[in-house]
C-alpha positions as CSV (number, residue, x, y, z in Angstrom):
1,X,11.2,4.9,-153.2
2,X,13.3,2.2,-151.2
3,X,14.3,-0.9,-153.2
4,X,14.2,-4.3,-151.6
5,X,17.3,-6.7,-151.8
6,X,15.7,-8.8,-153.9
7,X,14.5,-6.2,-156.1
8,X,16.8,-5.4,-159.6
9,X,19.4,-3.5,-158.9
10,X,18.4,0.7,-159.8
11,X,20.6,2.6,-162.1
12,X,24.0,3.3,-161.6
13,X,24.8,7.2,-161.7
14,X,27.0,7.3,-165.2
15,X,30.4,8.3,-164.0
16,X,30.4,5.4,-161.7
17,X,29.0,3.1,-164.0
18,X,32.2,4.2,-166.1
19,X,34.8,4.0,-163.8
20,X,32.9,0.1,-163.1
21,X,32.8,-0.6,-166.6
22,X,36.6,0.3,-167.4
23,X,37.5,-1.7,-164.0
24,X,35.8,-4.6,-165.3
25,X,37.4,-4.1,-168.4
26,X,41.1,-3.8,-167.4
27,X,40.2,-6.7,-164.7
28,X,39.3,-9.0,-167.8
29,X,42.5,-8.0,-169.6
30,X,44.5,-9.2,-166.6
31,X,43.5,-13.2,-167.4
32,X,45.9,-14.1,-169.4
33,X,48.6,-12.7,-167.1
34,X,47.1,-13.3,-163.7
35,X,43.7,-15.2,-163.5
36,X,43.6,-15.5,-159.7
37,X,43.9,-11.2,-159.5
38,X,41.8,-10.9,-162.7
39,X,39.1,-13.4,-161.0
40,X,38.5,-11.1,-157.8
41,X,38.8,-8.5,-159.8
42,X,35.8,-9.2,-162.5
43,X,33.7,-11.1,-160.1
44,X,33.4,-7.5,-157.9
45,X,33.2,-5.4,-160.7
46,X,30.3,-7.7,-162.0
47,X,28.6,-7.3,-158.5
48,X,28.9,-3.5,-158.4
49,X,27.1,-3.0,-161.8
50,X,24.2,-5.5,-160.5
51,X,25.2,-7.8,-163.3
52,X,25.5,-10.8,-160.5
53,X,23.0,-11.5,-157.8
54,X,24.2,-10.5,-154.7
55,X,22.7,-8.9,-151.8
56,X,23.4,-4.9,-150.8
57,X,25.7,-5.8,-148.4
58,X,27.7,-7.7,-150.5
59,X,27.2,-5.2,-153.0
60,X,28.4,-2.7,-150.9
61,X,31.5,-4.2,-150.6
62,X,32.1,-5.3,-153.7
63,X,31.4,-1.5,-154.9
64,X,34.3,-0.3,-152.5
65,X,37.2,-2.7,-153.6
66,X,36.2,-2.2,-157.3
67,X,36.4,1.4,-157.1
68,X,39.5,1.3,-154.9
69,X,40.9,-1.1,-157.5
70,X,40.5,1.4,-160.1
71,X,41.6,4.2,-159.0
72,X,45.4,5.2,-158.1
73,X,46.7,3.7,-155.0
74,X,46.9,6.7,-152.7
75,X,43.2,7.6,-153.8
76,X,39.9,7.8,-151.7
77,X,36.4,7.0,-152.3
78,X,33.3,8.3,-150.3
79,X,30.7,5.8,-148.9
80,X,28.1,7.5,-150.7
81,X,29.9,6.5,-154.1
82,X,29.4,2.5,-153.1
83,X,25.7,4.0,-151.4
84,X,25.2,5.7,-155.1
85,X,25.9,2.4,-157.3
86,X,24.0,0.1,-154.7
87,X,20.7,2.4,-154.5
88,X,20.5,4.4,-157.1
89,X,18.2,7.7,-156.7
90,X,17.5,6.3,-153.0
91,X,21.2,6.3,-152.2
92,X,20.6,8.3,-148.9
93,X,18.5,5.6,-147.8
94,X,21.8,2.9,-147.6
95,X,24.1,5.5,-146.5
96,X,24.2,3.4,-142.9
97,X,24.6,0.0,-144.4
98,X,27.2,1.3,-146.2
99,X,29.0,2.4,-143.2
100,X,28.5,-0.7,-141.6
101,X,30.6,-2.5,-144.4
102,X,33.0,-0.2,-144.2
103,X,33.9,-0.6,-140.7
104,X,33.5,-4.3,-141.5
105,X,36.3,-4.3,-144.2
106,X,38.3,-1.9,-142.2
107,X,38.0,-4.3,-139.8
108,X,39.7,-7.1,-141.8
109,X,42.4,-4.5,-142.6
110,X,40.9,-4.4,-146.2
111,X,40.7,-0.5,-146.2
112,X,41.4,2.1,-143.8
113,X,38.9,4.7,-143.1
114,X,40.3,8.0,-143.0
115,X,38.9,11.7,-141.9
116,X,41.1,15.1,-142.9
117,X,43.5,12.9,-143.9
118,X,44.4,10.8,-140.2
119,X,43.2,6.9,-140.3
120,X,39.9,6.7,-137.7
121,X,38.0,4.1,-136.4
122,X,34.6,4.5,-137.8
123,X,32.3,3.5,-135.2
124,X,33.8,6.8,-133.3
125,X,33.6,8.8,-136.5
126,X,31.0,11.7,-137.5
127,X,30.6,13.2,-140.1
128,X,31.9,12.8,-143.5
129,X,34.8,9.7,-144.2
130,X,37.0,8.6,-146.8
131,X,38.0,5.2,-147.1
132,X,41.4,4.1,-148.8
133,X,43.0,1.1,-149.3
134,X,44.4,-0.8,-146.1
135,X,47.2,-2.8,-145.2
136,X,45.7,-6.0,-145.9
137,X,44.9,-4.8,-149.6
């Protein structure tokens, strides 16, 4: 089954959705002290758990920095974990897109994309990735 952009968003695999769901949380507790962070923060952990209309790309995107965000600085995410959120049980199917917007953010110097552990360019890239926070972050 391949979803449509405009259809609603599938189910989110339930680790990721809780690793979302506590990002969104400790992004909301971060208002008082810092409402310009906390803003970012919430607004792409609401578009990673589909509760925002947004399109996969964005989606995508949003799904990387959250999880980044989450995690410890020096961690890695996959592709396929934003691919997972984003499409659900048809996951494989945006493994590409998702690709695409990380070389996009890599690009901006958002993240770096990384294989066995050296930064790469991703358009020169096979085979599996990690992607990691970049100097821009």
């Amino acid at each position: 089954m391949t979803t449509r952009d405009d259809d609603p968003a599938p189910a989110v695999p339930g680790p990721l959705r809780r690793e979302l769901e506590s990002e969104l949380a400790a992004a909301r507790g971060l208002a008082g002290d810092d409402p310009e962070a906390a803003r970012a923060r919430v607004h792409d952990a609401e578009v990673a758990l589909g509760e925002r209309a947004a399109d996969r790309r964005a989606r995508l995107a949003a799904t990387m920095r959250a999880l980044l965000r989450h995690r410890r600085p020096e961690s890695t995410i996959c592709p396929s974990d934003a691919a997972r959120v984003v499409g659900g049980d048809s996951w494989r199917d945006l493994m590409e897109a998702a690709r695409e917007v990380a070389s996009e953010l890599a690009r901006e110097g958002t993240i770096v994309v990384r294989q066995h552990g050296a930064d790469v360019d991703l358009g020169a890239a096979t085979g599996p990735v990690r992607l990691a926070r970049g100097p821009r972050w």
